[in-house]
C-alpha positions as CSV (number, residue, x, y, z in Angstrom):
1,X,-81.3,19.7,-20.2
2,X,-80.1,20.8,-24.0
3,X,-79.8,24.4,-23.1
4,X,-77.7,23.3,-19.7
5,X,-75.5,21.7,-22.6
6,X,-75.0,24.9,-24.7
7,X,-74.6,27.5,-21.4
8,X,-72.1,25.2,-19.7
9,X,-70.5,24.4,-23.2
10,X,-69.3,28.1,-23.8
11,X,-66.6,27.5,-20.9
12,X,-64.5,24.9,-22.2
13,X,-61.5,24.9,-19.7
14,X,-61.2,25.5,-16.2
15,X,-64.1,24.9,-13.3
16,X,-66.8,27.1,-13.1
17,X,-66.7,27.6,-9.2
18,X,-68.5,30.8,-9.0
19,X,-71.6,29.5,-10.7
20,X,-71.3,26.1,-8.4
21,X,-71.5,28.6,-5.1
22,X,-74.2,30.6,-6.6
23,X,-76.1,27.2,-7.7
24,X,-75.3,25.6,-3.8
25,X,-76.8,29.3,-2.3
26,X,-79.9,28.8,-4.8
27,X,-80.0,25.1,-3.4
28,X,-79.9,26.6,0.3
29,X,-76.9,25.1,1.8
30,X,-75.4,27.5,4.2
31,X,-72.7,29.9,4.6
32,X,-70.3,27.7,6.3
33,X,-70.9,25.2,3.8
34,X,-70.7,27.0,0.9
35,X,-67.0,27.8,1.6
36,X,-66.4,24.3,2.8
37,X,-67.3,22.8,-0.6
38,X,-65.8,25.6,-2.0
39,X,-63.0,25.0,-0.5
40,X,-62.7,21.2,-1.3
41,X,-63.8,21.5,-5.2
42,X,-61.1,24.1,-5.7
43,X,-58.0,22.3,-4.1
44,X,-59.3,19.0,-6.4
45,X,-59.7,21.1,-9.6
46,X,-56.0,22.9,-8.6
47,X,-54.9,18.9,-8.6
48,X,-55.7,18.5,-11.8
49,X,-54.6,22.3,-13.1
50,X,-55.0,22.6,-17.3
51,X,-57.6,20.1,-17.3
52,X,-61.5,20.7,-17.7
53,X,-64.1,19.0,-15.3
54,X,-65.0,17.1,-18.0
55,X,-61.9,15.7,-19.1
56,X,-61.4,14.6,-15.2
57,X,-62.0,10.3,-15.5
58,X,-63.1,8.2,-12.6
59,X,-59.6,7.1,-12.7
60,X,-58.2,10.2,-11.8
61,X,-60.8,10.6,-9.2
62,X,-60.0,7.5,-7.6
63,X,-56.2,8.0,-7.6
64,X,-56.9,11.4,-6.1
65,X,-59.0,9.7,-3.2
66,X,-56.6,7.8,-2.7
67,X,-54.2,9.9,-1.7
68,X,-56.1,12.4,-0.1
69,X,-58.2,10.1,2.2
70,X,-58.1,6.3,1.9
71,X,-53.3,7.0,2.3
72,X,-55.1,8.2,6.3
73,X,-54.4,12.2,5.8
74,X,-58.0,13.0,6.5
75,X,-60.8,11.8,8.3
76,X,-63.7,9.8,6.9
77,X,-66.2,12.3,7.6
78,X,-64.2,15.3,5.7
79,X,-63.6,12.3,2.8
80,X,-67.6,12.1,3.0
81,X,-68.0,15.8,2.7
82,X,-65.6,16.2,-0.6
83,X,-67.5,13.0,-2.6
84,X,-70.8,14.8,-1.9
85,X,-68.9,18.4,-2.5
86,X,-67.4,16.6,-5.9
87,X,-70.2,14.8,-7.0
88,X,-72.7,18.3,-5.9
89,X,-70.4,20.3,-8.4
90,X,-71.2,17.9,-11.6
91,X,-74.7,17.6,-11.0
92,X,-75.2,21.5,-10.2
93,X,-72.1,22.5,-12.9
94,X,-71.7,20.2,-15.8
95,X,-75.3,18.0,-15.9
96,X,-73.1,14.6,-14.7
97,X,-74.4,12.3,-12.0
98,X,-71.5,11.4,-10.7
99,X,-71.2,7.8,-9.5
100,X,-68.9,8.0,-6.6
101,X,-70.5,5.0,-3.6
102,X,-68.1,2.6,-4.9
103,X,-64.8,4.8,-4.1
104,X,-62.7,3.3,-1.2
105,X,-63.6,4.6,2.2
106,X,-60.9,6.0,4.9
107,X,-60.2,3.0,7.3
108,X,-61.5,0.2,4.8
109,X,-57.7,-0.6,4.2
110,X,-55.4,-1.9,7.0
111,X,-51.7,-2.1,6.2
């Protein structure tokens, strides 16, 4: 909505994690995975330190899946849980539907 705009707007730099866990306790997602989204939307926001979640392009998510997930340092089920942990923090955060079904999947690639 418009006034989603202007609230969000005020906070130009930096992710706005403590509103995303109070949005995600509001949405009733539970204690354990609070902190494990938590967890997973701060270390990808630390990635890309000085930048705003807006300013973040699909490129930059990509590379960063990448190689977190599809380079085989974590399992396909914890690359599940960020995208939905990622894409949770724009809807609930910033107002973006995030797009993110067409990112490369851990064990799609062989070498």
């Amino acid at each position: 909505s418009i006034s989603s705009l202007f609230k969000h707007g005020q906070k130009s730099e930096g992710a706005n994690l403590d509103f995303y866990v109070q949005q995600l306790e509001k949405e009733g997602y539970s204690d354990k995975s609070r902190k494990s989204y938590l967890f997973m939307v701060r270390r990808f926001f630390d990635y890309f330190e000085g930048m705003a979640p807006q300013e973040i392009t699909m490129g930059e998510i990509e590379d960063y899946n990448f190689e977190f997930f599809v380079s085989g340092r974590y399992s396909r089920s914890y690359q599940l849980q960020f995208i939905n942990a990622l894409r949770l923090y724009y809807h609930l955060t910033e107002g973006i539907d995030l797009n993110l079904k067409q990112l490369r999947k851990t064990g799609t690639v062989r070498a």
